[in-house]
C-alpha positions in Angstrom: 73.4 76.1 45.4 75.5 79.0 43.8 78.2 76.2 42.8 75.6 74.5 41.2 74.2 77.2 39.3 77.4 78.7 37.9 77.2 75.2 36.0 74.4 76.3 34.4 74.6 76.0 30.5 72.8 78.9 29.8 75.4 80.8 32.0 78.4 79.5 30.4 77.4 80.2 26.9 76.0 83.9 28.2 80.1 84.3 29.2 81.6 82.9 26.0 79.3 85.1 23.4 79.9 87.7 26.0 83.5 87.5 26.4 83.7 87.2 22.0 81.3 90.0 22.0 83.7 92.3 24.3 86.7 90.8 22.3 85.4 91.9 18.8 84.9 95.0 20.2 88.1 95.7 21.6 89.5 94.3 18.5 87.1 96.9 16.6 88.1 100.2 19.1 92.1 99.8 18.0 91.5 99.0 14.2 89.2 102.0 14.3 91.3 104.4 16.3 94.6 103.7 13.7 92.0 104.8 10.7 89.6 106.9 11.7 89.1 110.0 14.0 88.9 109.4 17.8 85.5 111.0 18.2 84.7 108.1 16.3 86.2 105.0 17.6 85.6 106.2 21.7 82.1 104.8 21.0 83.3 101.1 20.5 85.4 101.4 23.4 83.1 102.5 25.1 80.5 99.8 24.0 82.9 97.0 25.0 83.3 98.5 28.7 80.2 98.4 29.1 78.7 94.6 28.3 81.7 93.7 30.2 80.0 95.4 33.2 76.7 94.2 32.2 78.1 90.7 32.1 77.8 90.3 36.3 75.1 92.3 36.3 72.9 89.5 34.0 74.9 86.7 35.7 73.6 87.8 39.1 70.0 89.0 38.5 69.2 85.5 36.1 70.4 83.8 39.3 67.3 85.7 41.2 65.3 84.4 38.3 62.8 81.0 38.6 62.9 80.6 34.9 66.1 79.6 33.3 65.3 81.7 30.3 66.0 84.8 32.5 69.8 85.1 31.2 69.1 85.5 27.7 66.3 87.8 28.2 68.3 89.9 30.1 71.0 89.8 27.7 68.4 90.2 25.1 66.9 93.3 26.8 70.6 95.0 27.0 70.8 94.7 23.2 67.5 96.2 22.5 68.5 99.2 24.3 71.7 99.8 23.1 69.7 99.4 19.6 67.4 101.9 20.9 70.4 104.0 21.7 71.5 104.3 18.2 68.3 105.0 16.9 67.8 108.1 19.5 71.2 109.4 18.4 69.7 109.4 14.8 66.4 110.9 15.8 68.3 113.7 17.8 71.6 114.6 15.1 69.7 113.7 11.9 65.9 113.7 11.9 65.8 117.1 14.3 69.4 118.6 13.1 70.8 118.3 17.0 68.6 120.6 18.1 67.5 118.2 20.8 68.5 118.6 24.6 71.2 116.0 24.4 73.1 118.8 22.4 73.3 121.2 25.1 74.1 118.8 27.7 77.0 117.1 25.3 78.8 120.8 25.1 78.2 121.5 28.9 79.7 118.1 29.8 82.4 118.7 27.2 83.5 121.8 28.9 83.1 120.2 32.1 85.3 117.7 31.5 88.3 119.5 30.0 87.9 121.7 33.3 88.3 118.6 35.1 91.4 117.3 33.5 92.8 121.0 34.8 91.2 121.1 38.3 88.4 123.4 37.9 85.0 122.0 38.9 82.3 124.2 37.4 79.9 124.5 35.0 80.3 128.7 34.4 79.9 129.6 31.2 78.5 126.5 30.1 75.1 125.9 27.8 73.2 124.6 31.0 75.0 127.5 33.3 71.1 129.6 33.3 69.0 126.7 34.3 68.1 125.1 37.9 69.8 122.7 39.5 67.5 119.4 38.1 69.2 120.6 34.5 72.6 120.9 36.1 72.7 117.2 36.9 72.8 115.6 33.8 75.7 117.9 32.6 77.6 116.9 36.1 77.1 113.0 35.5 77.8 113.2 31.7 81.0 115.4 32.5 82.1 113.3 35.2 82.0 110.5 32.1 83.5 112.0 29.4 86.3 112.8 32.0 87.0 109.2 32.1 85.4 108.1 28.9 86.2 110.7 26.4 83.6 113.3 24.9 82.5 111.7 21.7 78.5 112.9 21.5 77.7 108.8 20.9 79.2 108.1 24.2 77.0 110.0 26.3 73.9 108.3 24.9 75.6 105.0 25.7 76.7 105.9 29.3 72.8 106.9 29.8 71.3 104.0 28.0 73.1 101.9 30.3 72.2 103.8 33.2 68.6 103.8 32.3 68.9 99.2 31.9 70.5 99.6 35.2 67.1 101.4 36.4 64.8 98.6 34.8 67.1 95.8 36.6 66.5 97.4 39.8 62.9 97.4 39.2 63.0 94.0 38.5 64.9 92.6 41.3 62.9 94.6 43.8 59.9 92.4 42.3 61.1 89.3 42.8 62.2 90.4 46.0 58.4 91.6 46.8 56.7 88.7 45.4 58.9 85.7 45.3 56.4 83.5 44.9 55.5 84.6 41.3 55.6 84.3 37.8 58.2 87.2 37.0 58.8 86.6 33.0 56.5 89.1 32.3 57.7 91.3 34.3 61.3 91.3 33.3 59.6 91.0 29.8 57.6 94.3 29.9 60.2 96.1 31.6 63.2 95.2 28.8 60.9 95.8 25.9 58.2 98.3 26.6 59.3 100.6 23.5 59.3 103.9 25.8 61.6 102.4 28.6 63.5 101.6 25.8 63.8 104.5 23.8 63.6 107.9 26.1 66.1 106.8 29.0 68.6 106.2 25.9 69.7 110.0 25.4 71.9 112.1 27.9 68.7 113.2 29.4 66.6 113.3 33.3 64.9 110.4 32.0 67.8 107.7 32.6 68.5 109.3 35.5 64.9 109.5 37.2 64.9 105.7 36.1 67.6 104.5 37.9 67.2 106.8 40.7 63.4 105.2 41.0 64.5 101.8 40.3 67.1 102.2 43.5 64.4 103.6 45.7 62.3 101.0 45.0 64.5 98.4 45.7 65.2 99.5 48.9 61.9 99.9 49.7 61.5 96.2 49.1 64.6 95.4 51.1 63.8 97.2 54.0 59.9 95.8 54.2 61.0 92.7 53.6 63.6 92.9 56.0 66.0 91.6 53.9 69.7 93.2 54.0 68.8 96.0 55.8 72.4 97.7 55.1 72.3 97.3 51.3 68.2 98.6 51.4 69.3 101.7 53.6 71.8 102.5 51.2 69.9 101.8 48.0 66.8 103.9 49.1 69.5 106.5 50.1 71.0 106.8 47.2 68.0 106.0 45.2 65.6 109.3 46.6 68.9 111.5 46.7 69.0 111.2 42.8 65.3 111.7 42.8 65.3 115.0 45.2 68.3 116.4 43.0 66.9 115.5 39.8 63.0 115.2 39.9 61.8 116.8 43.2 58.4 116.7 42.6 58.7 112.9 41.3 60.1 112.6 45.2 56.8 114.3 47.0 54.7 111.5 45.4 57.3 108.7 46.1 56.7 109.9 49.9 53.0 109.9 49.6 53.2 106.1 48.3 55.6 105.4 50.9 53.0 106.7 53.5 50.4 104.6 51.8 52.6 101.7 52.1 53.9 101.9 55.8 49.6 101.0 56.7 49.8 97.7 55.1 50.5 95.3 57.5 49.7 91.9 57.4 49.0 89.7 60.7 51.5 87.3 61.2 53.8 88.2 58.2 55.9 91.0 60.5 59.4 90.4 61.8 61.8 92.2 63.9 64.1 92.6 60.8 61.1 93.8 58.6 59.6 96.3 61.6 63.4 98.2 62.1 63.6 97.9 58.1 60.6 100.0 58.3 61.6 102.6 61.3 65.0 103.2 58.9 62.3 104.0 56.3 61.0 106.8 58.7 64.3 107.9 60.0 65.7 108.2 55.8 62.7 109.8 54.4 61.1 111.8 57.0 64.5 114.2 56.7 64.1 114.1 52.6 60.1 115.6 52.9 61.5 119.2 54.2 64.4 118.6 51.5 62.0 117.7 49.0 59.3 120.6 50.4 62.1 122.8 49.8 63.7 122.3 46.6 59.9 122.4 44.8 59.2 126.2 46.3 62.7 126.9 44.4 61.2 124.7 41.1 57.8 126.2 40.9 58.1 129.2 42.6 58.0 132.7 41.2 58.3 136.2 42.4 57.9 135.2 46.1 55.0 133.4 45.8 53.2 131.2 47.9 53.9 127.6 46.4 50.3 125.5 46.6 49.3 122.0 44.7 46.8 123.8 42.8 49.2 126.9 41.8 51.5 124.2 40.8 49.0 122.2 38.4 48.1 125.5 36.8 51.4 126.3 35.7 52.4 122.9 34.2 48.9 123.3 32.4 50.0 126.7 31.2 53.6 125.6 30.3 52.3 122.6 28.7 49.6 123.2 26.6 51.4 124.6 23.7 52.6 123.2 20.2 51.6 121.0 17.9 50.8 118.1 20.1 49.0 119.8 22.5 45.8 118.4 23.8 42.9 119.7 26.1 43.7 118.5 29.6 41.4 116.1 31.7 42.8 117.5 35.2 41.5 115.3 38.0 39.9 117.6 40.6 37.4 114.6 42.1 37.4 111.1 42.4 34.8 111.1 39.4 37.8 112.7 37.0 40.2 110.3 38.5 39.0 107.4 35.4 39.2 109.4 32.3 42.4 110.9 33.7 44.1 107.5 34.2 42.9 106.6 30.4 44.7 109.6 29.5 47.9 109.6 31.3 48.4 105.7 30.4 47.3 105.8 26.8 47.8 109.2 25.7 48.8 110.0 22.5 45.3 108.9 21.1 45.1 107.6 17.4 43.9 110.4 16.0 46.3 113.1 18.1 49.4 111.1 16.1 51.4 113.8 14.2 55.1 111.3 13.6 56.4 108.2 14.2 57.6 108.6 17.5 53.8 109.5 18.7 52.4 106.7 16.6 54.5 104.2 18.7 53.6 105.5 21.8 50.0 105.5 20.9 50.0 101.9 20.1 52.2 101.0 22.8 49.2 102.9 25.4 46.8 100.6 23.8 49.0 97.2 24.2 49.9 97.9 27.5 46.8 98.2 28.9 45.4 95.4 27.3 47.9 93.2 28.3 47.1 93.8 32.1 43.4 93.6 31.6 43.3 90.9 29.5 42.3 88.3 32.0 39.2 88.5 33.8 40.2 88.0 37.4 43.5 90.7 37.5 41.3 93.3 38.7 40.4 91.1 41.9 44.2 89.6 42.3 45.1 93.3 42.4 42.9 94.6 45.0 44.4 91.7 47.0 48.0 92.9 45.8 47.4 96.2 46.9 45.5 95.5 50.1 48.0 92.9 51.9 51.3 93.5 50.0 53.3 96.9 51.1 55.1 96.8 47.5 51.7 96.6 46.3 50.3 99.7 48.1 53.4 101.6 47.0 53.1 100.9 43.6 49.5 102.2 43.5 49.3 105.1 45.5 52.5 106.3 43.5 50.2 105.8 40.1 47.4 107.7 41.7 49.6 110.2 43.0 51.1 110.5 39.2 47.9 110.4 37.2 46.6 113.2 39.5 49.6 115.4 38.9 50.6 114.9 35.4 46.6 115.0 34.0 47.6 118.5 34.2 50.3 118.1 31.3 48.6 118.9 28.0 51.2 118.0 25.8 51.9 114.6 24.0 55.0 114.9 23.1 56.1 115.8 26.9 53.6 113.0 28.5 55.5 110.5 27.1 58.6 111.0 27.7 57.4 112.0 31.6 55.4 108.5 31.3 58.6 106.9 31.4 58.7 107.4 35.4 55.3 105.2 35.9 55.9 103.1 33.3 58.2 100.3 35.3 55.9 101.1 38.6 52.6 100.3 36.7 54.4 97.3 35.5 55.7 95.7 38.5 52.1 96.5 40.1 50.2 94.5 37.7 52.7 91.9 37.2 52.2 90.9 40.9 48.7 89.6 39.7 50.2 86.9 37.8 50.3 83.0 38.6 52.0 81.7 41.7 54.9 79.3 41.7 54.9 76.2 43.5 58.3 74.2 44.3 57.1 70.6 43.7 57.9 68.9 47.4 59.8 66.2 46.2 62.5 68.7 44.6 62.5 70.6 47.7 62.9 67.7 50.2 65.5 66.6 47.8 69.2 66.3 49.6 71.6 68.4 47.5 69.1 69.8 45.2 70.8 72.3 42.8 68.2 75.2 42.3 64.2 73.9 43.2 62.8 77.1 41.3 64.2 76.0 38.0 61.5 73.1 37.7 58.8 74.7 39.0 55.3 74.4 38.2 52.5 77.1 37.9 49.4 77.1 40.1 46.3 79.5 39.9 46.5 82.6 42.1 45.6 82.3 45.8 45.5 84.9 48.2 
């Protein structure tokens, strides 16, 4: 089958514009570098490095695809976030004067990285040098780049837009892992063009790290309760809820919760033996990670010795929150009755008439799309209490969203929902896409001897449980 697919057309023209792609832009990085500064022609270097590695990565995930459209969309998706990349970088340097946090990070990494060349690992006497450990992280990954890379500022932002398409790939091949059996173009399609996931994770920032840290944990989730590769899911979830602990602990208590949520979903006659010790390595992995995790939020929220409890914790990000000109009065869910103005808020937030730029206004609109894309048909609300009641993937993905919503209704700020939005965004997305129409491999194609790919002429059926 993979001899036969390599034959694809679609494949074979993705590696030609590809390969002239990375061609002009190595052609581009020398002519530059000859006539202009180096700080200025690392970027197209840079740029050319990287849709060669995104080549195999597109190659690879289309062939995990049942629509042969997958390649280009893929391909497609990469270029709108490198597009998105640029447009940050102007945001950050010339609409807000460089001010932003990519700023900070780009001098700590800077220093970082000369250090390197000498031997010294440290980040002493650095921008970041007074903040926690979740800070830290970003300058030690974008150091570790400009180490190899070079320490233009436009670099980092396309080392972490990258990382951040990495995330939403993962995402995506955890679903069709999950639910093979349907529809996954809108999926992908959400996920590679959702304005936020496209924009935010595309600055040296938490947010491309948290992505593909959350896109790796989910992944091998879905490996290991599939019971599918059970090496490569033990060391994607591994690596996955490492980045998340270091980076995002609190983002790692409610991945365990969802986890919990997940490991009572159990469908009669659907277990295996590979799928049952997929789901003990779960236990043995994460069990560990919940006193890690318990741990490095007393150091994050903690203060003078206090006593670290959920509802000190929700207080505080209401206080630290609420401030500025995009502020808003919080709808903190302390019920279940809360729970549905709370979801409204987290999902859609900013409102209309809360818009104060651009930025806001495209979020705002993006709030109202989204949700009426995944309640626009009648019956999605019953296919996804089915989704969520016999699928573990399913279960995941919602009690991580209720888990969220309850946490982050505390955030009364517009400005810093959306960006932290970014983290629910793909989960949301993969949840409700699960609702969508089944695929059905005509029986003639699969009975066929020698048949070349059977998904690639499939046909769509209506849902069935």
């Amino acid at each position: 089958m993979r001899a036969s697919l390599t034959r694809d057309p679609s494949e074979r023209l993705l590696v030609t514009v590809g390969s002239a792609a990375i061609l002009a832009l190595v052609v581009g990085y020398f002519v530059l570098a000859v006539r202009v500064p180096t700080s200025a022609s690392q970027p197209v270097g840079v740029a050319a490095l990287l849709v060669a590695l995104s080549v195999p990565v597109v190659r690879r995930t289309a062939r995990r695809a049942e629509f042969p459209g997958a390649v280009w969309l893929l391909a497609g998706g990469l270029a709108v976030k490198l597009a998105a990349t640029f447009v940050r970088y102007w945001v950050n340097n010339d609409l807000y004067g460089g001010y932003a946090d990519a700023a900070s990070y780009h001098e700590a990494a800077r220093i970082l990285a000369d250090g390197i060349h000498h031997g010294v690992f440290t980040l002493a006497n650095t921008p970041v040098a007074p903040f926690p450990q979740e800070t830290q992280a970003v300058a030690w990954v974008l150091g570790i780049a400009y180490s190899f890379l070079g320490s233009s500022p436009l670099t980092g932002y396309l080392v972490f837009s990258w990382i951040g398409w990495l995330g939403l790939v993962c995402f995506y091949r955890a679903f069709r892992l999950a639910f093979p059996d349907v529809r996954s173009a809108p999926c992908l399609l959400l996920l590679l063009l959702l304005p936020s996931l496209a924009y935010w994770p595309s600055s040296p920032g938490k947010e491309a790290l948290i992505t593909l840290s959350l896109g790796l944990t989910t992944l091998g989730l879905t490996h290991l309760f599939a019971g599918r590769s059970i090496g490569w899911g033990l060391g994607s979830l591994a690596l996955g809820i490492s980045g998340v602990v270091w980076i995002r602990p609190h983002i790692a208590m409610l991945v365990l919760v969802a986890v919990a949520v997940a490991m009572l979903v159990w469908r009669p006659g659907r277990g295996t033996a590979r799928s049952r010790l997929g789901r003990v390595m779960i236990l043995a992995l994460l069990i560990p990670v919940l006193f890690i995790g318990l741990g490095r939020v007393s150091e994050m929220f903690g203060a003078n010795d206090e006593q670290v409890t959920i509802g000190s914790v929700f207080d505080r990000t209401r206080e630290q929150t609420t401030i500025g000109d995009s502020r808003f009065e919080t709808q903190p869910v302390r019920s279940p009755v809360d729970f549905p103005v709370a979801l409204v808020s987290v999902l859609t937030r900013p409102f209309v008439w809360e818009v104060h730029n651009a930025t806001m206004l495209v979020a705002s609109a993006e709030g109202v799309l989204l949700v009426l894309v995944l309640v626009a048909r009648p019956k999605t609300l019953g296919r996804l209490v089915r989704v969520i009641a016999r699928e573990p993937m399913g279960a995941f993905c919602a009690a991580y969203t209720v888990c969220f919503v309850i946490a982050f209704s505390n955030v009364g700020n517009a400005g810093i929902l959306v960006r932290q939005r970014t983290q629910l965004l793909p989960i949301v997305v993969l949840m409700f896409a699960a609702t969508a129409d089944r695929i059905r491999v005509p029986a003639a194609a699969a009975r066929e001897p020698g048949a070349a790919d059977p998904t690639r002429t499939t046909r769509m059926v209506a849902f069935q449980p």
